[in-house]
C-alpha positions in Angstrom: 50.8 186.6 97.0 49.3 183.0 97.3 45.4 184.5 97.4 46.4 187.5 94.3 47.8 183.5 92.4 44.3 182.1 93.1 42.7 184.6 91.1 45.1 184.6 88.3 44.2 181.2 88.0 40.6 182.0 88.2 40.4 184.1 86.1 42.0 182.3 83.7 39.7 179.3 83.7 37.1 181.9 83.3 38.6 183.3 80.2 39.4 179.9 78.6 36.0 178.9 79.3 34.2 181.5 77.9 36.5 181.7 75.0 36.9 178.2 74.3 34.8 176.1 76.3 37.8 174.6 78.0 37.9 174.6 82.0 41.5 174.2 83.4 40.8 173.4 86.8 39.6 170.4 85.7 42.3 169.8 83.0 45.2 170.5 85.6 43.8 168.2 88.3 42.2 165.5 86.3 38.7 166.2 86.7 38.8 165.0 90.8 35.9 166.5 91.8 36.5 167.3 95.4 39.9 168.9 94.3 38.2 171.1 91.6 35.8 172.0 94.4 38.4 173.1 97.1 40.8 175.0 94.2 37.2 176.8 93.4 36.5 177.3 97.4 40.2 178.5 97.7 39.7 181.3 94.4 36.5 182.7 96.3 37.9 182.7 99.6 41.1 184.6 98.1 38.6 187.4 96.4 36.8 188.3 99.1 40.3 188.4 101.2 41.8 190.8 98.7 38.5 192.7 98.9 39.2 192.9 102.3 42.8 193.9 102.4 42.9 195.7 99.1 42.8 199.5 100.4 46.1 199.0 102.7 47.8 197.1 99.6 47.2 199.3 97.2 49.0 202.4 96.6 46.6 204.4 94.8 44.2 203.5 97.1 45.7 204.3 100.4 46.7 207.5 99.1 43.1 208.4 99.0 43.0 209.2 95.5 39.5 208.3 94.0 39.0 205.9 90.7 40.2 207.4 87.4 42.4 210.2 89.0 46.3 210.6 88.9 46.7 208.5 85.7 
C-alpha cells in the first residue's frame, strides 16, 4: 500500500508539472533538497517493486488472462 501511495504521489507531481509547471514535492516539503531527493528515490524504488510484485497482486494478471481480454 505504502509503495502503490508513492506513485500516486508521483504521478501526480508529474501531471501538475506538465500541466502547470508546478512540482509538489517541492511545494509539500519546502523545497529541502535532500528530502525532495529521497521522496524521488523512494517513488522509483516503489515502481520497480510493484513491477516486481505486480503479477501475484493483480487479479487479472494471475489469472493468466493476456492485456485487453475479459473486459
Amino acid at each position: 500500500m505504502v509503495a502503490f501511495s508513492l506513485l500516486v504521489v508521483g504521478g501526480l507531481n508529474w501531471l501538475l508539472f506538465g500541466l502547470l509547471d508546478m512540482n509538489l514535492v517541492m511545494m509539500i516539503l519546502g523545497g529541502i533538497p535532500v528530502l525532495e531527493k529521497a521522496v524521488y528515490v523512494l517513488v522509483g524504488l516503489s515502481a520497480i517493486y510493484e513491477v516486481v510484485t505486480h503479477k501475484a497482486s493483480c487479479r487479472h494478471c494471475s489469472s493468466g488472462g493476456a492485456v485487453g481480454q475479459g473486459m
